[in-house]
C-alpha positions as CSV (number, residue, x, y, z in Angstrom):
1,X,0.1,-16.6,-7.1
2,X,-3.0,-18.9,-5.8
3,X,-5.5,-16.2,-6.8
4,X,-3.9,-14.3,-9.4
5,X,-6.8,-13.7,-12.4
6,X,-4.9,-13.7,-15.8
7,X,-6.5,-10.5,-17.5
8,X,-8.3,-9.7,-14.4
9,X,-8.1,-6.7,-11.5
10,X,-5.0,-8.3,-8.8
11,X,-4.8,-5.6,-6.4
12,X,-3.2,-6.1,-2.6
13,X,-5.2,-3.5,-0.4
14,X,-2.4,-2.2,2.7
15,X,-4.2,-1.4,5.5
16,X,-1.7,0.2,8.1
17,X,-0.5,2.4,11.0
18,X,2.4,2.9,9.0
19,X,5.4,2.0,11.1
20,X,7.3,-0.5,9.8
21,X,8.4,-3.2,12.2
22,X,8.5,-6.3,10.2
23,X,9.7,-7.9,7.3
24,X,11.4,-5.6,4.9
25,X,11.7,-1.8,6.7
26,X,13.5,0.2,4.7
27,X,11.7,2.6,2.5
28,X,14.0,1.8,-0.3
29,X,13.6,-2.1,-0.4
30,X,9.7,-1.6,0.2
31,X,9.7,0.6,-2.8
32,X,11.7,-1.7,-5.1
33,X,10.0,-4.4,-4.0
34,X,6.4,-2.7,-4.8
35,X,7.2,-1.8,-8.1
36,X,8.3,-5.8,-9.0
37,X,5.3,-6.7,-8.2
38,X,3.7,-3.9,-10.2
39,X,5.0,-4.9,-13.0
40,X,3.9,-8.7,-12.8
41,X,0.7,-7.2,-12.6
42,X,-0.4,-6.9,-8.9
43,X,-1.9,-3.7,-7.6
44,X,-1.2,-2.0,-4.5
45,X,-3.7,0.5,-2.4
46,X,-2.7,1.8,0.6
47,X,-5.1,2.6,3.4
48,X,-2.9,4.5,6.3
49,X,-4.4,4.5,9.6
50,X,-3.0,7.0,12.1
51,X,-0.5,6.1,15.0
52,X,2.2,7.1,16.5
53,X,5.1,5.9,13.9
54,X,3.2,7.7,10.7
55,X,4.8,7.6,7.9
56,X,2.4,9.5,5.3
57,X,5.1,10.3,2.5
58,X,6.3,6.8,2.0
59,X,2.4,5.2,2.0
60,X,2.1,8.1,-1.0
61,X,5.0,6.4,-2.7
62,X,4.4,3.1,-2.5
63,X,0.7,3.2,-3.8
64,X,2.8,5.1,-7.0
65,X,5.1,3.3,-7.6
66,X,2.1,0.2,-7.2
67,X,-0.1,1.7,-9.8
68,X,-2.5,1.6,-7.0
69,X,-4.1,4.6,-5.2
70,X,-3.8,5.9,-1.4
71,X,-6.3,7.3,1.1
72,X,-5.3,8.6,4.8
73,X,-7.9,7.2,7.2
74,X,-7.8,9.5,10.3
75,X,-11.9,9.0,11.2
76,X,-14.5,6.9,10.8
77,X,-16.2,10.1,8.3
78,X,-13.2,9.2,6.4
79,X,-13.2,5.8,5.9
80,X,-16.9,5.6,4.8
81,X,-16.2,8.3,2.7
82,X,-12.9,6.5,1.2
């Protein structure tokens, strides 16, 4: 809320590895709670960094449902590119 620009671009950029390990960790509750924020006007981009725990699918959803967009990052090619 400290930064949030009134008419302006509010965006979170998710850089992960994808595995879910803190916090809220169910798909479900990290959906719903993505789209509340959407709707208050906050943004969500997903970068997804390969690992071991990859979960592809659900970083898909969540920029959706955040009105953001999403970008696997699986070199360094690709992360210049994205």
């Amino acid at each position: 809320i400290e930064h949030y620009i009134t008419g302006g671009t509010n965006r979170v950029i998710l850089c992960t590895d994808g595995d879910w390990n803190v916090g809220v960790s169910t798909a479900d509750a990290v959906e719903r709670l993505v789209a509340e924020k959407a709707r208050s006007g906050v943004f969500l981009t997903c970068l997804g960094f390969f690992g071991s725990n990859y979960q592809d699918p659900l970083m898909e959803r969540m920029a959706d449902k955040g009105n953001g967009n999403y970008a696997a990052i699986d070199s360094l090619r690709e992360a210049k590119k994205v």
